[in-house]
C-alpha positions in Angstrom: 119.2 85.9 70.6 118.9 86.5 66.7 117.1 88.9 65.0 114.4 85.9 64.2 114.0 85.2 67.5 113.4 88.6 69.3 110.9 89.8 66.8 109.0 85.5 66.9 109.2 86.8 70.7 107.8 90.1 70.5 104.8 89.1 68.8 104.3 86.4 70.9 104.4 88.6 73.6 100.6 89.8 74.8 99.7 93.3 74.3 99.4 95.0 78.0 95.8 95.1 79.0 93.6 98.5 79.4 91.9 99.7 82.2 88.4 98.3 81.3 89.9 94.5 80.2 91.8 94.7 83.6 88.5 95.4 85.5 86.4 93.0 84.1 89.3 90.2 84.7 87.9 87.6 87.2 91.0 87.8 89.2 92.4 91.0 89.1 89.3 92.6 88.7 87.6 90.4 91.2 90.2 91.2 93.9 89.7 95.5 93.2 86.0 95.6 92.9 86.3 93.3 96.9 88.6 95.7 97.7 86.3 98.3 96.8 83.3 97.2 99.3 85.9 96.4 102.0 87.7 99.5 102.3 84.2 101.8 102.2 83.1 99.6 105.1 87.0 100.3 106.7 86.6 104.5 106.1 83.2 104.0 107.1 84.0 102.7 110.5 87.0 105.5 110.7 84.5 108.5 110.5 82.0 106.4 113.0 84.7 106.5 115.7 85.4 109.5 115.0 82.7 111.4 115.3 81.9 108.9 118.3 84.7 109.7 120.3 84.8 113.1 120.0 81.4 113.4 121.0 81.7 111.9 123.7 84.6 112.7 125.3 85.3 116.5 123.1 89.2 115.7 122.6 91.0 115.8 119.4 93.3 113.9 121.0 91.4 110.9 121.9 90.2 110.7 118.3 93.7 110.6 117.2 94.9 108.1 119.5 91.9 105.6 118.6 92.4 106.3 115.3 95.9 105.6 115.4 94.9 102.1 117.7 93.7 100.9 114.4 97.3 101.0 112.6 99.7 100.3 115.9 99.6 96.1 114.8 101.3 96.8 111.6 104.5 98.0 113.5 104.3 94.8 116.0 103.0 92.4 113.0 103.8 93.1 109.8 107.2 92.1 109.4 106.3 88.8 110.3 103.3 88.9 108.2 105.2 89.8 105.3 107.1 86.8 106.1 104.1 84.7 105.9 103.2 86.3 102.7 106.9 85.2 100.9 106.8 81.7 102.2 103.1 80.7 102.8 99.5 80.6 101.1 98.8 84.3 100.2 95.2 83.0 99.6 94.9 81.9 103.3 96.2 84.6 104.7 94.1 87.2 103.5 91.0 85.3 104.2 92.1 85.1 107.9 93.2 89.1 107.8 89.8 90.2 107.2 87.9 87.1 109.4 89.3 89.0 111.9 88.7 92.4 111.0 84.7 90.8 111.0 85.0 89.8 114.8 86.7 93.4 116.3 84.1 95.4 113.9 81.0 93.4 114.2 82.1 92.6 118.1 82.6 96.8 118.8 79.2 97.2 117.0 77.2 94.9 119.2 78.8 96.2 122.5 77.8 99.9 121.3 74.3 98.5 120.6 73.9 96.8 123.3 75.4 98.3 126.0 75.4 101.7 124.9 78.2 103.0 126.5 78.8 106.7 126.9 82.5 109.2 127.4 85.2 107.9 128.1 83.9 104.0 128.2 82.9 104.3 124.7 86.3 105.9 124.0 88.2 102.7 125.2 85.5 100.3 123.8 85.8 102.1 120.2 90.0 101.7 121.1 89.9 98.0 121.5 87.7 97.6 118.9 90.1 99.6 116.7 93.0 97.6 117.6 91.5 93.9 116.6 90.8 95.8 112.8 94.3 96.5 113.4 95.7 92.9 114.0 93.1 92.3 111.1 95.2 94.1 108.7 98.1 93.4 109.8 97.5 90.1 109.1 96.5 90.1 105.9 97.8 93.3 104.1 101.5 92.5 103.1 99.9 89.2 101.3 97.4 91.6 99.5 99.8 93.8 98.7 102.5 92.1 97.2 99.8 89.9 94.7 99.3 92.4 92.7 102.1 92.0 90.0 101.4 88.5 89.9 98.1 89.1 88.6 99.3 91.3 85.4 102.6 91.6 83.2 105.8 93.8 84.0 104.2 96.6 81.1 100.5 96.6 83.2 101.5 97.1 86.9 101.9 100.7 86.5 98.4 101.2 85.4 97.3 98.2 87.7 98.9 99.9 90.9 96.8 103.3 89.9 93.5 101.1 90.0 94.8 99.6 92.8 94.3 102.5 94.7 91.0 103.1 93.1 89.3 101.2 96.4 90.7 103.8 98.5 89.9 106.9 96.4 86.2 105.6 96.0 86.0 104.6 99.6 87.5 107.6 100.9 84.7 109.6 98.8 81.5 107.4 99.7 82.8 105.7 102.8 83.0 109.0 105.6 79.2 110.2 103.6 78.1 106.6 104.5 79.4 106.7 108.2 79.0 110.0 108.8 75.2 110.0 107.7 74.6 106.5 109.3 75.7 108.1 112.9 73.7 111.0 112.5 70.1 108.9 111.4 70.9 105.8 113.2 73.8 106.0 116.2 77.4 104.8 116.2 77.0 101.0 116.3 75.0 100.9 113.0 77.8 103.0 111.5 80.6 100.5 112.8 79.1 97.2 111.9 79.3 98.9 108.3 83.1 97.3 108.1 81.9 94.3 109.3 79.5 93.6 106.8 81.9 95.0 104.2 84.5 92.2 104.9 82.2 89.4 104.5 81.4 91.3 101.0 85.1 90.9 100.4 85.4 87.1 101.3 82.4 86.6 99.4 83.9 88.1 96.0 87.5 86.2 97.1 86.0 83.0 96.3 86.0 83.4 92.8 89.6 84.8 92.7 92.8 82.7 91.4 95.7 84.2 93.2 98.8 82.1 91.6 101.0 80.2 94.0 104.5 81.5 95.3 107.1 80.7 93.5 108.9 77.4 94.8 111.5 78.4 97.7 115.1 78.5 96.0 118.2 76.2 98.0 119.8 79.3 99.6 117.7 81.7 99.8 117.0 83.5 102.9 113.3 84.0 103.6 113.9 85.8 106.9 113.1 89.4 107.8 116.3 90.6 108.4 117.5 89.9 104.8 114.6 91.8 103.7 115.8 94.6 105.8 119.5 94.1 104.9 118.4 94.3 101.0 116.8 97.6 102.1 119.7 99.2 103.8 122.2 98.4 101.0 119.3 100.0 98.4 119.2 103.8 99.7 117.2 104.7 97.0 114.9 102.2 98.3 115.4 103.8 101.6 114.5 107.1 100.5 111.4 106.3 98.9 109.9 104.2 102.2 111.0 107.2 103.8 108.2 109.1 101.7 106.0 106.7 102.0 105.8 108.2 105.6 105.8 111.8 104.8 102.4 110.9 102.8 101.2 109.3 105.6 101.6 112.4 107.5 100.7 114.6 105.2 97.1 113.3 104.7 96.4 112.6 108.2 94.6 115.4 109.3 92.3 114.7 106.4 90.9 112.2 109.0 92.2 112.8 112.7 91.8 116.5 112.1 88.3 116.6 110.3 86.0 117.0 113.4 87.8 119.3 115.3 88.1 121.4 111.7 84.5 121.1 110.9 84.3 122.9 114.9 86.7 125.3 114.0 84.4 126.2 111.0 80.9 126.4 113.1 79.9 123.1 112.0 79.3 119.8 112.4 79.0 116.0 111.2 77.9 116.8 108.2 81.2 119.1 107.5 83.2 116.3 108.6 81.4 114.1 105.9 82.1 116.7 103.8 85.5 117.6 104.1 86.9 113.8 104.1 84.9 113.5 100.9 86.2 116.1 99.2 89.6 114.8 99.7 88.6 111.2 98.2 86.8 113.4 95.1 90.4 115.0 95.0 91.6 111.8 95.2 89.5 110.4 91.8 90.6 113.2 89.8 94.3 112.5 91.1 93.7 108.5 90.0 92.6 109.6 86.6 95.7 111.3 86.3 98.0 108.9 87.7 96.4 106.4 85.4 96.8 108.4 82.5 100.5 109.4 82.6 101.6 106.2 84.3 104.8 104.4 82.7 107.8 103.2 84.4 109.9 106.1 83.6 107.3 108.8 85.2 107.1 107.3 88.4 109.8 109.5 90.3 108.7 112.7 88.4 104.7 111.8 89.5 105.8 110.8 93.2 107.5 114.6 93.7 103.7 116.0 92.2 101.4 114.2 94.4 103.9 115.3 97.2 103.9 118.8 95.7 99.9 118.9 95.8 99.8 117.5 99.0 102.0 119.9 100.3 100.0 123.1 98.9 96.7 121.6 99.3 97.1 121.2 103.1 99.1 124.6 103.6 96.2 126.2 102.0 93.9 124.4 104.5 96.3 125.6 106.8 96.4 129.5 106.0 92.4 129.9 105.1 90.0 130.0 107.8 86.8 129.7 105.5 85.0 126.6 104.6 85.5 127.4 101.3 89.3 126.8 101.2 89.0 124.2 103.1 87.3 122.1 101.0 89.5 123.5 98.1 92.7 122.6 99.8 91.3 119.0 100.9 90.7 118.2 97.2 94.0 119.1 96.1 95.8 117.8 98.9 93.8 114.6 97.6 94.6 114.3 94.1 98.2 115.0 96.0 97.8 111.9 97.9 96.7 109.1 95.4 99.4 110.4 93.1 101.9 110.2 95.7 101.3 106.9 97.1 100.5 105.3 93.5 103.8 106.3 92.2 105.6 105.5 95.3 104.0 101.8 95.4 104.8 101.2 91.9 108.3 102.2 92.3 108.7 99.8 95.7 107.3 97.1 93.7 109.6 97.7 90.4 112.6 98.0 92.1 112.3 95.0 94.6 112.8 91.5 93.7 110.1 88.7 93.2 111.1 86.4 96.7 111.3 89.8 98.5 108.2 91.5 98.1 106.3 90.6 100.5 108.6 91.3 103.3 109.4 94.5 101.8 105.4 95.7 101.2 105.4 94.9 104.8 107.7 97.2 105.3 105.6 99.8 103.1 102.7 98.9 105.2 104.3 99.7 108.3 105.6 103.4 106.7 102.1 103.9 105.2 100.0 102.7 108.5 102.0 101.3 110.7 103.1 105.3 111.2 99.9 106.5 111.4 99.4 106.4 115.4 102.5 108.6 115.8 101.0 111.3 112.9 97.5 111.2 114.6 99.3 111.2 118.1 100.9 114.3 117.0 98.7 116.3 115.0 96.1 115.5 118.3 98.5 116.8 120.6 99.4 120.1 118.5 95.6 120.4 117.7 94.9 120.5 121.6 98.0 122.3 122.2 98.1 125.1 120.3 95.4 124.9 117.2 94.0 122.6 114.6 95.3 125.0 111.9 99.2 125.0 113.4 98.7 120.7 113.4 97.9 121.2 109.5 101.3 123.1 109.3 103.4 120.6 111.0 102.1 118.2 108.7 102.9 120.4 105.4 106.4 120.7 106.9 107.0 116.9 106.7 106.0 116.8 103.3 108.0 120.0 101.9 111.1 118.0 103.8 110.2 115.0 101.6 110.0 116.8 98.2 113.6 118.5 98.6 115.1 114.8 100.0 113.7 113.7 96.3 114.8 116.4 94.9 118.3 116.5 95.9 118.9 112.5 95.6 116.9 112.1 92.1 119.5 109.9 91.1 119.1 107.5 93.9 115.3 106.9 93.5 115.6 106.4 89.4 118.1 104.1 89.8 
């Protein structure tokens, strides 16, 4: 190309979009501010069951396993999911994730209502409920995921991945205050059928959403799940980084399986739960400012090994100090840890993976980032009801300190 022609191009070229033009897009902003109302409905309905279950039944553990019920579909159905997403109508299959995340929310909600079970039958009503959001999810999360760049340029998805993540730092600040508060004044089915009436919000923003096409299928191209999973295994740096993808999902579980039985440890109760989980999504804002700030493609590694560096000392200082006041101090930081983490991790997935690939491979995030979850609450439950909740916080730090020396050592790998 001459000298002509690459500058003709580089003016022709649009200049990457800011955060307020992004917002007020029709599509991409019409897809985060859904997202938005969808996902406080989802945390909503986490805290609900929470506090539900462990009311009723007074295990840590059973709150861990039902909250883990709600993630167990991504390990049977995402892969194929993700599938769905490279080959088929991304459109559809979204629309048909969150239909059924409607029917197990709104269907739980009416059984607590009307029924109004009690112990352990609520427990194993709130655990089937849990698993149809699940299949819900699973359905439609790698095809939500892997839009994303489709909606901006190459030079924008770093900043778009940070709002992207914007639905879960809000909801994870006004969605446990909204669930938590709604059990307390009203009882847990008007709590639950909170996510139901948040996904019909979302499909009712969808509408006026243009998600583009996949591209056409290329002669030769395998669209099958083990390619996607042999393109993973030849990319260790790849590897590595879904690999970390877990370690935050560990790391900020107990900020949600762990929050009840904390909130006990520290003489209180619902309103301490509210409190604590909402710290950690206020931790969470200040940590998406931040990632939105500094985000370029060259930072991404070096903002990855923060956000696992703040998660790491936020939750050890949960861990080590038995007063409400570090508690809330350590959830926060623990939370700016976590959106910096998994927004750097995300945009690095998504940079380094190839177009006809991506949606196989998010499924393969989604599985590390939720599909993982039942085995983190399962454990932190069983160490919690073991030994202590403040030894469950520890195991938890130690998976994340593992993960920032991995990154450390093997830099070179993940920059690649």
């Amino acid at each position: 190309m001459t000298a002509d022609a690459t500058a003709a191009s580089q003016i022709a070229a649009p200049a990457p979009r800011g955060t307020l033009r992004l917002l007020l897009d029709r599509d991409f902003g019409g897809l985060f501010w859904g997202k938005i109302i969808g996902i406080i409905g989802v945390w909503a309905f986490s805290v609900a069951a929470a506090i539900s279950v462990f009311d009723a039944t007074g295990s840590t553990l059973a709150v861990g396993v039902v909250a883990g019920a709600q993630f167990v579909p991504q390990l049977i159905l995402a892969p194929l999911s993700g599938t769905w997403a490279d080959r088929g109508d991304p459109v559809r299959q979204i629309v048909l994730g969150r239909v059924v995340c409607i029917i197990g929310a709104g269907g739980l909600a009416a059984w607590v209502w009307f029924l109004d079970p009690t112990g352990w039958s609520l427990a194993t009503a709130v655990l089937i409920g849990s698993l149809t959001v699940g299949f819900g999810f699973a359905i439609g999360g790698p095809a939500m995921q892997s839009v994303t760049p489709r909606l901006v340029t190459r030079d924008e998805l770093p900043r778009a991945m940070g709002l992207n993540t914007a639905p879960m730092t809000v909801a994870r600040v006004v969605g446990p205050v909204v669930g938590a508060s709604t059990v307390a004044a009203v009882g847990p089915a008007a709590g639950i059928a909170i996510a139901a009436l948040g996904q019909v919000a979302f499909l009712m923003l969808l509408i006026v959403v243009r998600i583009p096409a996949n591209e056409p299928r290329k002669a030769g191209t395998d669209y099958s799940v083990r390619a996607a999973w042999q393109h993973v295994r030849s990319d260790p740096g790849l590897l590595l980084l879904l690999l970390a993808v877990i370690a935050v999902t560990f790391g900020a579980e107990p900020s949600i399986t762990l929050a009840p039985a904390l909130a006990a440890d520290l003489g209180s109760g619902p309103e301490m739960v509210g409190a604590l989980t909402s710290t950690f999504g206020i931790g969470s804002a200040v940590g998406l400012l931040l990632v939105t700030w500094l985000s370029k493609p060259e930072r991404t590694i070096a903002l990855l090994l923060t956000g696992l560096g703040c998660l790491t000392v936020g939750m050890g200082t949960v861990a080590a100090l038995p007063w409400a006041a570090g508690a809330l101090g350590g959830f926060a930081v623990a939370g700016a840890g976590f959106i910096i983490a998994v927004t750097s991790v995300s945009t690095a997935v998504l940079l380094r993976v190839p177009e006809h690939l991506r949606g196989r491979v998010m499924a393969f995030w989604m599985i590390c980032f939720v599909g993982f979850r039942p085995v983190a609450s399962a454990v932190v439950g069983t160490v919690a009801d073991a030994a202590s909740v403040r030894w469950a916080i520890l195991a938890m730090v130690l998976v994340t300190a593992v993960a920032v020396v991995a990154i450390v050592r093997r830099r070179g790998l993940v920059s690649g």
